[in-house]
mmJSON file of the N, C-alpha and C atoms, coordinates in Angstrom:
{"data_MODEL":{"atom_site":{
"group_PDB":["ATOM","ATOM","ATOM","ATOM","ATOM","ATOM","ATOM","ATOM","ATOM","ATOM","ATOM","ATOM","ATOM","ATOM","ATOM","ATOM","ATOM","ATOM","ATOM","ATOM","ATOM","ATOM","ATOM","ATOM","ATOM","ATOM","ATOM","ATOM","ATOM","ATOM","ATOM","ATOM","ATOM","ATOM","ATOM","ATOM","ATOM","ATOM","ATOM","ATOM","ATOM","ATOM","ATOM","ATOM","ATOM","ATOM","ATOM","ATOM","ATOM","ATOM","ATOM","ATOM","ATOM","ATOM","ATOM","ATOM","ATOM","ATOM","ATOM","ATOM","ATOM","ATOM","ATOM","ATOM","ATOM","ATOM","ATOM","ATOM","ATOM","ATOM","ATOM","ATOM","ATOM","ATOM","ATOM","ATOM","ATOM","ATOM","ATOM","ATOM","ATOM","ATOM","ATOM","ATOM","ATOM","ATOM","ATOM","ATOM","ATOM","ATOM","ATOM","ATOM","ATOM","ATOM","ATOM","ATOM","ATOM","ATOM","ATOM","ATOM","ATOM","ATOM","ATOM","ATOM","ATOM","ATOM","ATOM","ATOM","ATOM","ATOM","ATOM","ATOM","ATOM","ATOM","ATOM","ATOM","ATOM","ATOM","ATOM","ATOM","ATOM","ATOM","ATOM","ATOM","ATOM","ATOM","ATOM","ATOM","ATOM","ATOM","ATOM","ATOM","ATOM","ATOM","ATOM","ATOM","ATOM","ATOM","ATOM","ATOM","ATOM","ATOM","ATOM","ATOM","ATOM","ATOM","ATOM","ATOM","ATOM","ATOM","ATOM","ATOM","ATOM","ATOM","ATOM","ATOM","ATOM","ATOM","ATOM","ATOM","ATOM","ATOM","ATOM","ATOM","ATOM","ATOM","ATOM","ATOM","ATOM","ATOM","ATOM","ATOM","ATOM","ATOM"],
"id":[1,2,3,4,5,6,7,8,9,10,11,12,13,14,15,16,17,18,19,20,21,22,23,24,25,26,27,28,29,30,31,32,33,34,35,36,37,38,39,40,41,42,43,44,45,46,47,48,49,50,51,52,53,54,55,56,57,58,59,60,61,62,63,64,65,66,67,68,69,70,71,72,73,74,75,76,77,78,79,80,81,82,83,84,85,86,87,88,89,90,91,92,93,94,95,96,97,98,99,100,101,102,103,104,105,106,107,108,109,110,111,112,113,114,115,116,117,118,119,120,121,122,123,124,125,126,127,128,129,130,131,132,133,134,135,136,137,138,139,140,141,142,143,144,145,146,147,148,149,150,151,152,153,154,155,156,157,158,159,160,161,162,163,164,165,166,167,168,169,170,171,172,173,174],
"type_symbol":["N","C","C","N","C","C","N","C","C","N","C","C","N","C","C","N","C","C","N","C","C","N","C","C","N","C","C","N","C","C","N","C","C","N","C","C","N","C","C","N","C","C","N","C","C","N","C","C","N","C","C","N","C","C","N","C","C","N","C","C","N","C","C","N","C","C","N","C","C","N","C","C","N","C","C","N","C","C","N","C","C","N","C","C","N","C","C","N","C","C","N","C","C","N","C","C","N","C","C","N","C","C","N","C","C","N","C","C","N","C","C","N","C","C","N","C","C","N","C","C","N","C","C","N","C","C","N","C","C","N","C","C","N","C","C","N","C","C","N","C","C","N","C","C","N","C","C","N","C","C","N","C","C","N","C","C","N","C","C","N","C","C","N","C","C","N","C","C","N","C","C","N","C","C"],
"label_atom_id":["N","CA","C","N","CA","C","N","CA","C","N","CA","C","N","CA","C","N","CA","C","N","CA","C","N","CA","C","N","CA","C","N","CA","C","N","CA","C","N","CA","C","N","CA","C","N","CA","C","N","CA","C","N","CA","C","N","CA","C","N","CA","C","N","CA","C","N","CA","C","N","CA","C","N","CA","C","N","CA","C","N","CA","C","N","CA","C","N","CA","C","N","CA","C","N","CA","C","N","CA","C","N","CA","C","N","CA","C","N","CA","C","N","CA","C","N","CA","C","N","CA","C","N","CA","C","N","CA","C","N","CA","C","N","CA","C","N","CA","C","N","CA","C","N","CA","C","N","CA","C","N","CA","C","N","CA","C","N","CA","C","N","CA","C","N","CA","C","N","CA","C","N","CA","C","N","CA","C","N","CA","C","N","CA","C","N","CA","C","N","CA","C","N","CA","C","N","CA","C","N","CA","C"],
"label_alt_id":[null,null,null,null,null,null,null,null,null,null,null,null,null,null,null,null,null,null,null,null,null,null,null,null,null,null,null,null,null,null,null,null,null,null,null,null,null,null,null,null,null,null,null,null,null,null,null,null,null,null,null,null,null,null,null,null,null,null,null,null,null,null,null,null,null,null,null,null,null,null,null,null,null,null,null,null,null,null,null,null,null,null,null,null,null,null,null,null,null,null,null,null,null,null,null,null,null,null,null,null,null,null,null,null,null,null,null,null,null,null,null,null,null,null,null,null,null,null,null,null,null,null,null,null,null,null,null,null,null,null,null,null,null,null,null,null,null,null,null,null,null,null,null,null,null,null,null,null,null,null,null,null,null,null,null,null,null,null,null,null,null,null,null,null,null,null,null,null,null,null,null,null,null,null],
"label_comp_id":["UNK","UNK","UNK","UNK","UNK","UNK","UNK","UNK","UNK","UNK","UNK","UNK","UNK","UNK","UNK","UNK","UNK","UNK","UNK","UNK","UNK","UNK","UNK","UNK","UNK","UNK","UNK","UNK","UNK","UNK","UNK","UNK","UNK","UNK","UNK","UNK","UNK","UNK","UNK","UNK","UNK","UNK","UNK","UNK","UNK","UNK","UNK","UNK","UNK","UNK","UNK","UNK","UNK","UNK","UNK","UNK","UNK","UNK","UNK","UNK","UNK","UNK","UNK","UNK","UNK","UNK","UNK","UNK","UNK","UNK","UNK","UNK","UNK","UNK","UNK","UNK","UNK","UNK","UNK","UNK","UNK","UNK","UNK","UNK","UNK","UNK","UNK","UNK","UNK","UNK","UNK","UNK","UNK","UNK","UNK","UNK","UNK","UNK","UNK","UNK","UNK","UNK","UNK","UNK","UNK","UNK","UNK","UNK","UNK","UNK","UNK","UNK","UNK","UNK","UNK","UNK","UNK","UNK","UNK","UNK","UNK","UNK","UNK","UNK","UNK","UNK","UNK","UNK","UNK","UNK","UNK","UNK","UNK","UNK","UNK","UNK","UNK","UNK","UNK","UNK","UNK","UNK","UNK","UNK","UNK","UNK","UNK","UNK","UNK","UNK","UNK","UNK","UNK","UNK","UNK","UNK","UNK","UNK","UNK","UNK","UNK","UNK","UNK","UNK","UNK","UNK","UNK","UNK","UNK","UNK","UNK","UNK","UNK","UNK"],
"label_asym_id":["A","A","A","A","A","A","A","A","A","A","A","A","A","A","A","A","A","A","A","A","A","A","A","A","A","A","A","A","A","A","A","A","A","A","A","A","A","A","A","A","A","A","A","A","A","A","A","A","A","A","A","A","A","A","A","A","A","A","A","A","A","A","A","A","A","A","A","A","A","A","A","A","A","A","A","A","A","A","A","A","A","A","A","A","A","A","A","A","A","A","A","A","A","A","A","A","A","A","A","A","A","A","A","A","A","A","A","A","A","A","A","A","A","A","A","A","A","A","A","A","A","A","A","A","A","A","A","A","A","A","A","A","A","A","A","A","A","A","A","A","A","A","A","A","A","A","A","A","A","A","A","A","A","A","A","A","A","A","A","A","A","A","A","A","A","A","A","A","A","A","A","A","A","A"],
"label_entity_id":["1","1","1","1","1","1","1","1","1","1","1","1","1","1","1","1","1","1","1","1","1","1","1","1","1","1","1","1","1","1","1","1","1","1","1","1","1","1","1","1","1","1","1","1","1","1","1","1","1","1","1","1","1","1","1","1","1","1","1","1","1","1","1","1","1","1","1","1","1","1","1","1","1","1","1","1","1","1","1","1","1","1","1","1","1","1","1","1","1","1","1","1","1","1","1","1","1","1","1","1","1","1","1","1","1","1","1","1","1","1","1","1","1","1","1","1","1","1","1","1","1","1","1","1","1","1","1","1","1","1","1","1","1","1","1","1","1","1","1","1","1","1","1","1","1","1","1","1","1","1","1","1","1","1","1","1","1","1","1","1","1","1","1","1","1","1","1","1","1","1","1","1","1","1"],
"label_seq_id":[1,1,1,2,2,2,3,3,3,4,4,4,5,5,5,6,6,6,7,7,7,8,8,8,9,9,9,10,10,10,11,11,11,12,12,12,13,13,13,14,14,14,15,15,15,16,16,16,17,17,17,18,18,18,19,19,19,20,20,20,21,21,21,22,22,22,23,23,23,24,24,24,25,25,25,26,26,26,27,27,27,28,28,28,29,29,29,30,30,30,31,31,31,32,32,32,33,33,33,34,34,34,35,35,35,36,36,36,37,37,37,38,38,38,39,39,39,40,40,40,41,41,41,42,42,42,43,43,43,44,44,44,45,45,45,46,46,46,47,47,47,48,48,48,49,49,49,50,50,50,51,51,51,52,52,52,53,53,53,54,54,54,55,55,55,56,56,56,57,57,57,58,58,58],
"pdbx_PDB_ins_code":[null,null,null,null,null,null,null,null,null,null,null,null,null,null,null,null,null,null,null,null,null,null,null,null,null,null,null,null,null,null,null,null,null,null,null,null,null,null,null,null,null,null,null,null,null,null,null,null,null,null,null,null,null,null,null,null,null,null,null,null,null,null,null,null,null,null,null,null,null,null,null,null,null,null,null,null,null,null,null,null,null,null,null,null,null,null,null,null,null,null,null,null,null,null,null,null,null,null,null,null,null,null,null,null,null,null,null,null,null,null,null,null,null,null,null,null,null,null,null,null,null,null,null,null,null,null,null,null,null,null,null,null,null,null,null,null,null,null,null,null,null,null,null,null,null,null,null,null,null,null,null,null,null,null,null,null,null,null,null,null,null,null,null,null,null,null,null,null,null,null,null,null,null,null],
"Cartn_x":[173.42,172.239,171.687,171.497,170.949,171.299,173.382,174.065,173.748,173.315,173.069,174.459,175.006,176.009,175.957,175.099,175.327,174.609,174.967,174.322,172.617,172.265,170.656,170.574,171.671,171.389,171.871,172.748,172.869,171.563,171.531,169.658,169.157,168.71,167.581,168.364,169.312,169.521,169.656,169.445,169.629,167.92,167.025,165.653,165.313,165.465,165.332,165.485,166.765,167.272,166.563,165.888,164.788,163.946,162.909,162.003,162.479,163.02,163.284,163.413,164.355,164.05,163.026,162.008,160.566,159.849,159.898,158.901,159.753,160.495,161.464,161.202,160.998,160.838,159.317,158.372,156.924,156.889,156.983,156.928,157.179,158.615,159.134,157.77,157.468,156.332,155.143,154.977,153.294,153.516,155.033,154.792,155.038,155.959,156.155,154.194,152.949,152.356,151.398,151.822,150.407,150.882,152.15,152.609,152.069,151.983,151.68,150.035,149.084,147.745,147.669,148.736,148.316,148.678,149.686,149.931,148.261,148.415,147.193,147.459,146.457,146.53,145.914,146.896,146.539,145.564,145.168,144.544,145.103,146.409,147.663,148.083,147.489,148.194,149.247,149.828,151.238,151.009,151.882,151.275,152.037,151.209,151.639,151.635,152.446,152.589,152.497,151.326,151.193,152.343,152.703,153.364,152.385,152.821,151.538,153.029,152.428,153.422,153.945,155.02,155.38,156.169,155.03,155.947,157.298,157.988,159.141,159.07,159.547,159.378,160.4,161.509,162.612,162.856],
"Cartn_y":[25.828,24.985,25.007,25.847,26.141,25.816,25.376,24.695,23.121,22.39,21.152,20.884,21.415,20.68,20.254,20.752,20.396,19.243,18.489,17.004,17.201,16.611,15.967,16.281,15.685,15.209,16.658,17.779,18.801,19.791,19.909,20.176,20.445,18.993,18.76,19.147,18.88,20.022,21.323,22.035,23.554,23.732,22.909,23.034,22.703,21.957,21.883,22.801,23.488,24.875,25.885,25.97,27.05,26.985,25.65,25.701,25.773,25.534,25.854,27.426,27.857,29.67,30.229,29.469,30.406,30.391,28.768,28.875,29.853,30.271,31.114,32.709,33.074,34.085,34.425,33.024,33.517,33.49,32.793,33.236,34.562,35.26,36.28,37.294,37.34,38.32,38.274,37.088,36.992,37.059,37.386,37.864,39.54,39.997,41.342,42.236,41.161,41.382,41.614,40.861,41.12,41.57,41.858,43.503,44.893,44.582,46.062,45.967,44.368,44.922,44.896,44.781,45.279,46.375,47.121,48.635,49.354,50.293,50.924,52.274,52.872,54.257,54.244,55.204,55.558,56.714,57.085,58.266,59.623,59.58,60.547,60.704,59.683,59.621,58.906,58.576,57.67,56.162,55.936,54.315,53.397,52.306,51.392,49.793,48.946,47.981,46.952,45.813,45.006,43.419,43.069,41.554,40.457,39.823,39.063,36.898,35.76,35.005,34.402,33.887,33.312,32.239,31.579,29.911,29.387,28.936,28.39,27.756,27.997,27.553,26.665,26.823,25.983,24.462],
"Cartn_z":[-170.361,-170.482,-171.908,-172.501,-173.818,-174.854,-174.667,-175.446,-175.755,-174.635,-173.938,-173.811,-173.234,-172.601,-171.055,-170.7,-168.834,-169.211,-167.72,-167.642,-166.839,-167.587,-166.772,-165.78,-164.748,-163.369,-162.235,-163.49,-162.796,-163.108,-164.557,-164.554,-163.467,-162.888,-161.705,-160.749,-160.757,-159.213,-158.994,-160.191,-160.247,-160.424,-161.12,-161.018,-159.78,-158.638,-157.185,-156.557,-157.148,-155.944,-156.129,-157.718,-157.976,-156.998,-157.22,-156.852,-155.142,-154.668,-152.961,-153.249,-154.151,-154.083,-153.88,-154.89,-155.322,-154.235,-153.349,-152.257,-150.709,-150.706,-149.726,-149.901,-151.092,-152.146,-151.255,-152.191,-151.653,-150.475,-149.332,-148.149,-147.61,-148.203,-147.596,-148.226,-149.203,-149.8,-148.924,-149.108,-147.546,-146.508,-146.395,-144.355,-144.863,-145.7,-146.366,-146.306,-146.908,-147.59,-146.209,-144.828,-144.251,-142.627,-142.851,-141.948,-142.765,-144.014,-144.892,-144.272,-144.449,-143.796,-142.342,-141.427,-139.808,-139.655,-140.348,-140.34,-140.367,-139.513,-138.956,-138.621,-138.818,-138.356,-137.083,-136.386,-134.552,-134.601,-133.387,-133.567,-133.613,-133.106,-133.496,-134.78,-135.903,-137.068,-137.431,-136.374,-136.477,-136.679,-137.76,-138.182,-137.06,-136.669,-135.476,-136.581,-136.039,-136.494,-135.768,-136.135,-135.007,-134.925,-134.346,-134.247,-134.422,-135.247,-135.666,-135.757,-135.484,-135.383,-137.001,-137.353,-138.284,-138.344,-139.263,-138.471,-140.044,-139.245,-139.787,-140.98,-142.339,-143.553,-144.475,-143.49,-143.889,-143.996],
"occupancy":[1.0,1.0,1.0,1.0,1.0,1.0,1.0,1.0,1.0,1.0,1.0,1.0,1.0,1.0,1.0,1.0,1.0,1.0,1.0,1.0,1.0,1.0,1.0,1.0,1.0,1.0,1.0,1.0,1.0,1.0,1.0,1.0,1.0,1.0,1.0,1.0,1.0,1.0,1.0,1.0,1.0,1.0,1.0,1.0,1.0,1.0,1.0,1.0,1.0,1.0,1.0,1.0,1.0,1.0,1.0,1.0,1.0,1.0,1.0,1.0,1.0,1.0,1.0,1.0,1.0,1.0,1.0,1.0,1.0,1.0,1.0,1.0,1.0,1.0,1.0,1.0,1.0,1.0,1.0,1.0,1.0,1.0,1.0,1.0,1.0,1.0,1.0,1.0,1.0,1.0,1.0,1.0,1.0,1.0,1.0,1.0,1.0,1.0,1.0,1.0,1.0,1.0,1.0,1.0,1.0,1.0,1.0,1.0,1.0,1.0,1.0,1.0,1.0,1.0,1.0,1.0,1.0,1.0,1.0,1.0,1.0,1.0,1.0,1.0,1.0,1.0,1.0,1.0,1.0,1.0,1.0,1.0,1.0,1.0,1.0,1.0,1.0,1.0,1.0,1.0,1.0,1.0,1.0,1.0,1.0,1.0,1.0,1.0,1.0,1.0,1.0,1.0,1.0,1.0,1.0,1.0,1.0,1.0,1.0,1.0,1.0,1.0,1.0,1.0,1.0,1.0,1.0,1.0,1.0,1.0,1.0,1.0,1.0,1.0],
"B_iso_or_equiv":[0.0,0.0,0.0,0.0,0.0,0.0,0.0,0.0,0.0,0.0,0.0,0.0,0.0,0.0,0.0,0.0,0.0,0.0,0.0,0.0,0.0,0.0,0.0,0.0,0.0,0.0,0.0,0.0,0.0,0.0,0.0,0.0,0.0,0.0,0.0,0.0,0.0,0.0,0.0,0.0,0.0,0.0,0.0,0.0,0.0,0.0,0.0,0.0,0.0,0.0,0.0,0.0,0.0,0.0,0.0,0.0,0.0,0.0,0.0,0.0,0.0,0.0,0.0,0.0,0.0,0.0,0.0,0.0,0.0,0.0,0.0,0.0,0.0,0.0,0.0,0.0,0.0,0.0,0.0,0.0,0.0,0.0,0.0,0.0,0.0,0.0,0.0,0.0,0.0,0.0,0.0,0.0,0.0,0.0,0.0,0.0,0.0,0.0,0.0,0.0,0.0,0.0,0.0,0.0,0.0,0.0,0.0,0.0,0.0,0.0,0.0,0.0,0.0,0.0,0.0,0.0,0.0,0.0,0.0,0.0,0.0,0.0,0.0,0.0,0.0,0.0,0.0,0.0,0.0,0.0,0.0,0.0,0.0,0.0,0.0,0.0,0.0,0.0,0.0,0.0,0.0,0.0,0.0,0.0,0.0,0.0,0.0,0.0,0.0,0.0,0.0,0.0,0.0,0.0,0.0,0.0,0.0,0.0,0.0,0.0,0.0,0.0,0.0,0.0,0.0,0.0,0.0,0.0,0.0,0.0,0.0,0.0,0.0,0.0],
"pdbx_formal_charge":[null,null,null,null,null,null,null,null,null,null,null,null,null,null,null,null,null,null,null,null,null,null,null,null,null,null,null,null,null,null,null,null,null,null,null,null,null,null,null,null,null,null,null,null,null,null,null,null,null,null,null,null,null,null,null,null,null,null,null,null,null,null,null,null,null,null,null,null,null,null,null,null,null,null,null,null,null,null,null,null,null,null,null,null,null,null,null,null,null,null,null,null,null,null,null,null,null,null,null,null,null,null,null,null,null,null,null,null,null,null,null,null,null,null,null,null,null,null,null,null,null,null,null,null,null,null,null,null,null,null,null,null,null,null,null,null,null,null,null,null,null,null,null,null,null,null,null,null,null,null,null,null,null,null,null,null,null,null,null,null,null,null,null,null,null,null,null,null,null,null,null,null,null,null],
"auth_seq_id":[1,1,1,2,2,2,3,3,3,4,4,4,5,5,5,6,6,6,7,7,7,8,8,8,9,9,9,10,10,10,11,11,11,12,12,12,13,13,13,14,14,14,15,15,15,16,16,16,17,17,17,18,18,18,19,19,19,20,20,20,21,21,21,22,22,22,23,23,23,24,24,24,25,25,25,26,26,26,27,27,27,28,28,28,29,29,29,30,30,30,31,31,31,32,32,32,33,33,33,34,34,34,35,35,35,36,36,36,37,37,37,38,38,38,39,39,39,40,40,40,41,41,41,42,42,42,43,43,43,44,44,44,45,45,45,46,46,46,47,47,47,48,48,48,49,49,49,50,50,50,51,51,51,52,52,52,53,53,53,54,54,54,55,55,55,56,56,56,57,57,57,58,58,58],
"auth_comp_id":["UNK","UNK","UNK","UNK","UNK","UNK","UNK","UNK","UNK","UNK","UNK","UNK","UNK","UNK","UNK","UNK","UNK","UNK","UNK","UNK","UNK","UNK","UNK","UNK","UNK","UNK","UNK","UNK","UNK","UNK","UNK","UNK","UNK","UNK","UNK","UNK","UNK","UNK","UNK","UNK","UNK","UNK","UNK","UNK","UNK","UNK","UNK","UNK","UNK","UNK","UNK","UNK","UNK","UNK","UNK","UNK","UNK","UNK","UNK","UNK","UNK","UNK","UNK","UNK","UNK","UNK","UNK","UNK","UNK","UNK","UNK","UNK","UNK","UNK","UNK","UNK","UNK","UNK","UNK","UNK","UNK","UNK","UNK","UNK","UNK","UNK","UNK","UNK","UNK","UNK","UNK","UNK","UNK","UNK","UNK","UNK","UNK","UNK","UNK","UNK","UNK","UNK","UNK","UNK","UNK","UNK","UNK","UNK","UNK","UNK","UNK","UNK","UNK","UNK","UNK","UNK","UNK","UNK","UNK","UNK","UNK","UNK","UNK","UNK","UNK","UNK","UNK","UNK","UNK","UNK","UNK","UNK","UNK","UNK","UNK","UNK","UNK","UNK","UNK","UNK","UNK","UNK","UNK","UNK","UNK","UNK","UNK","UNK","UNK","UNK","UNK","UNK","UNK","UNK","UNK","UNK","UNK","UNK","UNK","UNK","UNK","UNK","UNK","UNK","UNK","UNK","UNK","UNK","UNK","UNK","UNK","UNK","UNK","UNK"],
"auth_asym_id":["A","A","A","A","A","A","A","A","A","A","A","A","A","A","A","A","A","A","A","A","A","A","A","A","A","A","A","A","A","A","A","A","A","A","A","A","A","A","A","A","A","A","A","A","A","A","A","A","A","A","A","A","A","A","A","A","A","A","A","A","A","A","A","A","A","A","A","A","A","A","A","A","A","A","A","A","A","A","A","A","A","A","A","A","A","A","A","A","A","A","A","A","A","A","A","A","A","A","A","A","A","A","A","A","A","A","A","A","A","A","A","A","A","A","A","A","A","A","A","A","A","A","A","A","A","A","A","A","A","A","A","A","A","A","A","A","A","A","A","A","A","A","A","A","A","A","A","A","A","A","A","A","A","A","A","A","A","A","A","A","A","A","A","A","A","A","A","A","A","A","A","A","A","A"],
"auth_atom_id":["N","CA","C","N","CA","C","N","CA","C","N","CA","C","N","CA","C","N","CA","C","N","CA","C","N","CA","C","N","CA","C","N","CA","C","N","CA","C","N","CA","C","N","CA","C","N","CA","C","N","CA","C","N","CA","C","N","CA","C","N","CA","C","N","CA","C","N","CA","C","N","CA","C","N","CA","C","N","CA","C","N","CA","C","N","CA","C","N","CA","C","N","CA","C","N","CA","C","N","CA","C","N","CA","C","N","CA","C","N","CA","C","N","CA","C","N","CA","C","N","CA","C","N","CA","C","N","CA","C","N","CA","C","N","CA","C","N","CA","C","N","CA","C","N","CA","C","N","CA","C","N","CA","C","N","CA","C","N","CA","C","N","CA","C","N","CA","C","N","CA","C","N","CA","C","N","CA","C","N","CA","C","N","CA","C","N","CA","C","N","CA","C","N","CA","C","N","CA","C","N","CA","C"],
"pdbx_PDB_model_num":[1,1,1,1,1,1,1,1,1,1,1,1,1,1,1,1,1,1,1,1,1,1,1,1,1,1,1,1,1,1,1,1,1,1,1,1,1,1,1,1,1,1,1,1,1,1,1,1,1,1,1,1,1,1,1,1,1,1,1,1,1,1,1,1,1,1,1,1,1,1,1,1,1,1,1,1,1,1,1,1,1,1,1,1,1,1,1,1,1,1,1,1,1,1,1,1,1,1,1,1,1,1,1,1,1,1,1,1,1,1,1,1,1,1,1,1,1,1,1,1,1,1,1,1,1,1,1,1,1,1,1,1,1,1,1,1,1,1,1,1,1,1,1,1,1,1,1,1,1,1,1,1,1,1,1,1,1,1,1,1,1,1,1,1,1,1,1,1,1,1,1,1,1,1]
}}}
């Protein structure tokens, strides 16, 4: 890419596939991000993890 030798039109399709990465990426982090806040302490001490739903991003 840096050479300019690739074409334009492959460009944009490797900038498309990013941006479908990044938003796949962020999703996986905000479901990552809010099992870390339903993790809870029991009164035994033992951390419990709640099921919480996640809807389809594809």
């Amino acid at each position: 890419m840096e050479s300019g030798d690739t074409p334009l039109a492959e460009l944009l399709v490797k900038f498309e596939e990013g941006g479908k990465l990044l938003k796949i990426c962020e999703a996986r982090l905000k479901d990552a991000e809010m099992k870390i806040e339903l993790l809870k302490k029991q009164k035994n001490g033992d951390a419990e993890l709640a099921d919480f739903p996640v809807a389809d991003r594809e």
